[in-house]
VEXBALO-450899 format. One line per field, with one value per atom (N, C-alpha, C): residue number from 1; atom name; x, y, z. Coordinates in steps of 0.001 Angstrom, whole numbers, plus 500000, padded with zeros to 6 digits. Example, Ala and Ser with C-alpha at 12.3 -4.5 7.8 and 13.67 -1.06 7.14 Angstrom:
residues 2
num <- c(1, 1, 1, 2, 2, 2)
atome <- c(N, CA, C, N, CA, C)
u <- c(513190, 512300, 513200, 512850, 513670, 512900)
v <- c(494310, 495500, 496700, 497750, 498940, 500030)
w <- c(507800, 507800, 507800, 507080, 507140, 507870)
END
This chain:
residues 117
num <- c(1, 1, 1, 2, 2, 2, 3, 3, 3, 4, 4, 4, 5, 5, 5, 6, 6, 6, 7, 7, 7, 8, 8, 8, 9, 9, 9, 10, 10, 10, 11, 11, 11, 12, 12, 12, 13, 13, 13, 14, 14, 14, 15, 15, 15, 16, 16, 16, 17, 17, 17, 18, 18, 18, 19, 19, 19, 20, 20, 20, 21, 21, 21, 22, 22, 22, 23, 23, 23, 24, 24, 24, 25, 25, 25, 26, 26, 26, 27, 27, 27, 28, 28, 28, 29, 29, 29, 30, 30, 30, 31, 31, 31, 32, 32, 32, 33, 33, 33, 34, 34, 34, 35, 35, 35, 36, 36, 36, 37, 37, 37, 38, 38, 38, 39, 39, 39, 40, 40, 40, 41, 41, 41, 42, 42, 42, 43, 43, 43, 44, 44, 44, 45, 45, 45, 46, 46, 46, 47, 47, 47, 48, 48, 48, 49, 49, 49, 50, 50, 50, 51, 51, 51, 52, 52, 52, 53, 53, 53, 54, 54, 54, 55, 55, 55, 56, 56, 56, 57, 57, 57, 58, 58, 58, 59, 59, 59, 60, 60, 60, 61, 61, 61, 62, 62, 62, 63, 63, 63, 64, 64, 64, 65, 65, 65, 66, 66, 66, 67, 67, 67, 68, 68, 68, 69, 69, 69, 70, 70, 70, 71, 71, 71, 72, 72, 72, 73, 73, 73, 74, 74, 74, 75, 75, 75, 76, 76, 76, 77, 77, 77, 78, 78, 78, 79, 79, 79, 80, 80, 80, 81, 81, 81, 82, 82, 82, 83, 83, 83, 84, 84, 84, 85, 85, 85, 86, 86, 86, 87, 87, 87, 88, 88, 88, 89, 89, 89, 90, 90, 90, 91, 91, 91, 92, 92, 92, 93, 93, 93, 94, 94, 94, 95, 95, 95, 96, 96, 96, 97, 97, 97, 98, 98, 98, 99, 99, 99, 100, 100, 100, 101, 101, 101, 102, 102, 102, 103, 103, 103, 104, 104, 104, 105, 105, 105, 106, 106, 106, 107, 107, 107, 108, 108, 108, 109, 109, 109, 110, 110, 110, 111, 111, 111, 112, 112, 112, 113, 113, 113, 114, 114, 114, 115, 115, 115, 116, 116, 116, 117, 117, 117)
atome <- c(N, CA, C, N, CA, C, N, CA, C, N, CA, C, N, CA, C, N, CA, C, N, CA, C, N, CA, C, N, CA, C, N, CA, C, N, CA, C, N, CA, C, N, CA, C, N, CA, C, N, CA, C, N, CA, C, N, CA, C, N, CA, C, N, CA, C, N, CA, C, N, CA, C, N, CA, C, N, CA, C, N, CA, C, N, CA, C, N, CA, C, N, CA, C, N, CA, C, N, CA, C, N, CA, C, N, CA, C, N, CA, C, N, CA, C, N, CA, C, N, CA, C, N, CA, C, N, CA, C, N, CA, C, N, CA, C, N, CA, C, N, CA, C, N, CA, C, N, CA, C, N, CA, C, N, CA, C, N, CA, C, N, CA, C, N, CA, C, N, CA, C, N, CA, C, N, CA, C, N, CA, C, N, CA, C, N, CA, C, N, CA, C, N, CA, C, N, CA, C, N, CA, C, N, CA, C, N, CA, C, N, CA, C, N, CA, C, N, CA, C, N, CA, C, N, CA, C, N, CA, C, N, CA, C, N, CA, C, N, CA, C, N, CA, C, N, CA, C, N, CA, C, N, CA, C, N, CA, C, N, CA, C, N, CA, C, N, CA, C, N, CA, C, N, CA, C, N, CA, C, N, CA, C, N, CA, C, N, CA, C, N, CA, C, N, CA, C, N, CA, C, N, CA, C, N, CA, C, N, CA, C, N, CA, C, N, CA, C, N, CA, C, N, CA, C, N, CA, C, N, CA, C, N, CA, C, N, CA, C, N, CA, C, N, CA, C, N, CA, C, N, CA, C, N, CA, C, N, CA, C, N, CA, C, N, CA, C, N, CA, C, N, CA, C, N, CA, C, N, CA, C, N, CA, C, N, CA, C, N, CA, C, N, CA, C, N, CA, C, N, CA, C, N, CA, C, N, CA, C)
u <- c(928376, 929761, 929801, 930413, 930380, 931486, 930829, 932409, 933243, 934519, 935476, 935051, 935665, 935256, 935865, 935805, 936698, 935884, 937265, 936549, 936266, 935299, 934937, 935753, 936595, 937701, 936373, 935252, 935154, 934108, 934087, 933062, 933867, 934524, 935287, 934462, 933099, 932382, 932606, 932251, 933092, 931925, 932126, 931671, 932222, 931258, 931743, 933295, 934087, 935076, 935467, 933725, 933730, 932328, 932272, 931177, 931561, 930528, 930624, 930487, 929748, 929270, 928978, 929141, 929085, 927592, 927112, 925790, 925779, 926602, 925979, 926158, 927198, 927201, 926775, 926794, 926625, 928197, 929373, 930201, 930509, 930764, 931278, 932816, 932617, 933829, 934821, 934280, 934426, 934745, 933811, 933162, 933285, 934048, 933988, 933126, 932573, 931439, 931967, 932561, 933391, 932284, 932512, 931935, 931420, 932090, 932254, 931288, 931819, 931084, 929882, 930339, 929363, 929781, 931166, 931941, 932142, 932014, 932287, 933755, 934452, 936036, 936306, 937758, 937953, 938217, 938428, 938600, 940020, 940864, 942656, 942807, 941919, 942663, 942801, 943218, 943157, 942395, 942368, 941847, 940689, 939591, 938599, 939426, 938690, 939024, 938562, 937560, 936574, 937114, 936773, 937268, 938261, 939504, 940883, 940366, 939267, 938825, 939580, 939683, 940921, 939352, 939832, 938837, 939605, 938726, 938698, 938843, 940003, 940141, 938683, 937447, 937068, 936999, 937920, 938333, 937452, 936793, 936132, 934361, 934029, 932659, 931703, 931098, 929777, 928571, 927784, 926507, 925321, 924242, 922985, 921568, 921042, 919484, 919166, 918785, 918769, 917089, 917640, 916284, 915960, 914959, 914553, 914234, 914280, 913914, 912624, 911574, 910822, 910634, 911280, 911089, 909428, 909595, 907925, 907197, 906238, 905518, 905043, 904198, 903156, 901732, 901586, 900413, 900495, 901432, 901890, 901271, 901789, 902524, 901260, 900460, 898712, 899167, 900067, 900442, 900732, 900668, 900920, 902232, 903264, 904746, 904187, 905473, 905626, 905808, 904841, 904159, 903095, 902542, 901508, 899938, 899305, 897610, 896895, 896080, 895546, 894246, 893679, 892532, 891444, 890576, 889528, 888298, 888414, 887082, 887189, 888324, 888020, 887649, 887614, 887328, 885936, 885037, 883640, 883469, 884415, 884030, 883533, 884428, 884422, 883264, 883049, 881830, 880385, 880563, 879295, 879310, 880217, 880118, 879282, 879641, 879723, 877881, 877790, 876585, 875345, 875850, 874687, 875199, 875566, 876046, 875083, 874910, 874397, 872839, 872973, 871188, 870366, 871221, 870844, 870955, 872024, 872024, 870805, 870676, 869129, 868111, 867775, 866407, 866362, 867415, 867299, 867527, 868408, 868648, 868319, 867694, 866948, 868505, 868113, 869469, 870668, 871554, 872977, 873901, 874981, 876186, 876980, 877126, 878259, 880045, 880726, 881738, 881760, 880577, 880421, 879732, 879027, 877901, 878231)
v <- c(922420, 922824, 924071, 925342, 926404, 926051, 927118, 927202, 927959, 928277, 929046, 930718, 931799, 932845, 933729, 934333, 935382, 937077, 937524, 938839, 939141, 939489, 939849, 940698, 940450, 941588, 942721, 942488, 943642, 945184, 944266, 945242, 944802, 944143, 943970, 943015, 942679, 942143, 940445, 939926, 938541, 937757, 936748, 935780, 934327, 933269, 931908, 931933, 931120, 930869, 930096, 928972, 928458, 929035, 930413, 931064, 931595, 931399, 931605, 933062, 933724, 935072, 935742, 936989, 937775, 938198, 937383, 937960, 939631, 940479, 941700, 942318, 942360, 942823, 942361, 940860, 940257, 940045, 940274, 939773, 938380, 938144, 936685, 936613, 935201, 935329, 933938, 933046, 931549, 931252, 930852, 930834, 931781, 931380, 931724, 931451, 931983, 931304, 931874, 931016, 931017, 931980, 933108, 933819, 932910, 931918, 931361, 930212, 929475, 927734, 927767, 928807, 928933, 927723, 926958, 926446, 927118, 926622, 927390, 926687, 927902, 928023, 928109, 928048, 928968, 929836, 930948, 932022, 932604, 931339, 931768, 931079, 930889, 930596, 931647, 931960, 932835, 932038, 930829, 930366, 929489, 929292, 928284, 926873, 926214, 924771, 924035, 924374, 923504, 923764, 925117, 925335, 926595, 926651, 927449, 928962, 929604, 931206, 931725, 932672, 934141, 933858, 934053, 934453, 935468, 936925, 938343, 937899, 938580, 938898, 939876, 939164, 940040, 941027, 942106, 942362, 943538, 944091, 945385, 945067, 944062, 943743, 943900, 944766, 944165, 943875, 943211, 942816, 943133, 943938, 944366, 944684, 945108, 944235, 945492, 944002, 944562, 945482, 946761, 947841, 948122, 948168, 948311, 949820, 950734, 952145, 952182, 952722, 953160, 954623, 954473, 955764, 956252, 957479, 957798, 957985, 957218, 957066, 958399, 958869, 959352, 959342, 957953, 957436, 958149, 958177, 958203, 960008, 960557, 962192, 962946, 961725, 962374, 963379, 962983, 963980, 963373, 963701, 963204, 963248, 962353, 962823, 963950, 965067, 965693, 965179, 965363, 964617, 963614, 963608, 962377, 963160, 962558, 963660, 961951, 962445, 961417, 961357, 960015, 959525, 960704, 961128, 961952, 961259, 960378, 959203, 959141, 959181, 958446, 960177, 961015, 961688, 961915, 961523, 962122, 959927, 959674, 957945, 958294, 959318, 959361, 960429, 961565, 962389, 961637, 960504, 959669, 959005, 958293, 957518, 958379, 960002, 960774, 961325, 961434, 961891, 960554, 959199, 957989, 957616, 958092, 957858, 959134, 960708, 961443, 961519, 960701, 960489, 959456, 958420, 957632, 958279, 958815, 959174, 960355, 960908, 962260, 961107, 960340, 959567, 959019, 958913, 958328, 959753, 960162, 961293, 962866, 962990, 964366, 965460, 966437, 966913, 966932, 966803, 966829, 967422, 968017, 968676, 968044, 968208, 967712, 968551, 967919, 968845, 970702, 970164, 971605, 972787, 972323, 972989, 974164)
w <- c(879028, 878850, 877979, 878235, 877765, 876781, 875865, 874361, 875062, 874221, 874854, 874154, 874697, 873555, 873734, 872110, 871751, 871405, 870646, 870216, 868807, 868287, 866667, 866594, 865070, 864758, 864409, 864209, 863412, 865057, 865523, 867024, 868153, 868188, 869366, 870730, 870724, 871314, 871746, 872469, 872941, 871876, 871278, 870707, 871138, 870627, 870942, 869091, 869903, 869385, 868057, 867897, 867041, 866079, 866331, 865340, 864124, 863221, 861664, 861252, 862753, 862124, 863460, 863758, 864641, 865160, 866368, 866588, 866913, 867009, 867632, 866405, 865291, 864257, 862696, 862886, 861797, 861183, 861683, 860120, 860482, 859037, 858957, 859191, 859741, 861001, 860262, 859788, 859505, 857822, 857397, 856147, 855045, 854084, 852468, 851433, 851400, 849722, 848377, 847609, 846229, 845462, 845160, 844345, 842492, 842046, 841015, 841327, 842216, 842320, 843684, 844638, 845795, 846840, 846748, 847508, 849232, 849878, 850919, 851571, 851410, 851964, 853192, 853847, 854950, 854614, 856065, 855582, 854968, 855314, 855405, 853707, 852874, 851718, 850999, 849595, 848756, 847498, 847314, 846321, 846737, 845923, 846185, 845911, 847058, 847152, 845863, 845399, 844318, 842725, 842539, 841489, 840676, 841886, 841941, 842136, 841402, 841587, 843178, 842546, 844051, 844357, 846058, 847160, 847305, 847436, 847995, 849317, 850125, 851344, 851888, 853276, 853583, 854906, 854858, 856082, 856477, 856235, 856502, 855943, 855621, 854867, 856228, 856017, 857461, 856453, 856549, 856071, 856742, 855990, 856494, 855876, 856306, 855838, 854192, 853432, 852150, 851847, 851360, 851299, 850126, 849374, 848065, 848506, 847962, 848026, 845995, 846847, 845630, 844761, 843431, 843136, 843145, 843091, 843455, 841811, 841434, 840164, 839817, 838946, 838671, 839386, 839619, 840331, 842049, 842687, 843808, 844143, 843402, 843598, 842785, 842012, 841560, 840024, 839799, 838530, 837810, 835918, 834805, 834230, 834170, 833597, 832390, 832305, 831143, 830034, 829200, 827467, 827571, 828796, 828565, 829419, 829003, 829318, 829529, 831098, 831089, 830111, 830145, 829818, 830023, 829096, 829003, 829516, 828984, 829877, 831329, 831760, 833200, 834108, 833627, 834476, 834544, 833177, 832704, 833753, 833965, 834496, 836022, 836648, 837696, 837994, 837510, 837395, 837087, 836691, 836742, 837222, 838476, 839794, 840574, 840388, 841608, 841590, 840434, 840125, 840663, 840485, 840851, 841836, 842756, 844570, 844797, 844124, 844621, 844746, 843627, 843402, 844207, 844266, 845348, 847060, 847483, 848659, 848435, 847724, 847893, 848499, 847771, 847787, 849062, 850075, 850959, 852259, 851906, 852765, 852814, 851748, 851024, 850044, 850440, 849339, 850025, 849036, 849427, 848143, 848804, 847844, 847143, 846000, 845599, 845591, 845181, 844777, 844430, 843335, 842765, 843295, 843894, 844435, 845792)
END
């Protein structure tokens, strides 16, 4: 037995009649959640059922997928903020990785370049 169906005020698209939320757009069609108690209302009250708090009319709300945006570090962009100097060690750290990878790859592969060279 098919539902009966209507149109989402907010896309105009046919939906079932007894839906909570708009599959092509997402809005909520049904359902109030009390900002205060997390009561879920209809949509035609102005007050929560549970514990009196105004329910906001929501007539224009569409809901969509939540995006964290990352600011870009120091680490990211390979540069030191202004006032800070990296570590003096880690570079004489990394010049002596580079130097006992080179010595080992000679012994096996005869000479090879480094960076500097």
């Amino acid at each position: 037995m098919a539902g009966s169906l209507t149109a989402c005020p907010s896309c105009k698209k046919g939906i079932k009649e007894d839906a909570r939320y708009c599959i092509h757009c997402g809005s909520i069609l049904k359902a109030v959640y009390c900002s205060e108690c997390g009561t879920v209302n209809p949509d035609d009250l102005s007050q929560c059922l549970e514990c009196g708090n105004p329910i906001p009319k929501l007539t224009d709300i569409r809901w969509g997928p939540i995006v964290n945006v990352l600011q870009p570090t120091s680490a990211m962009v390979g540069e030191t903020p202004q006032g800070e100097h990296p570590e003096p060690d880690i570079q004489e750290l990394d010049d002596q990785r580079e130097r006992s990878l080179l010595s080992k790859l000679k012994g096996r592969f005869g000479r090879m370049r480094s960076r500097g060279d």
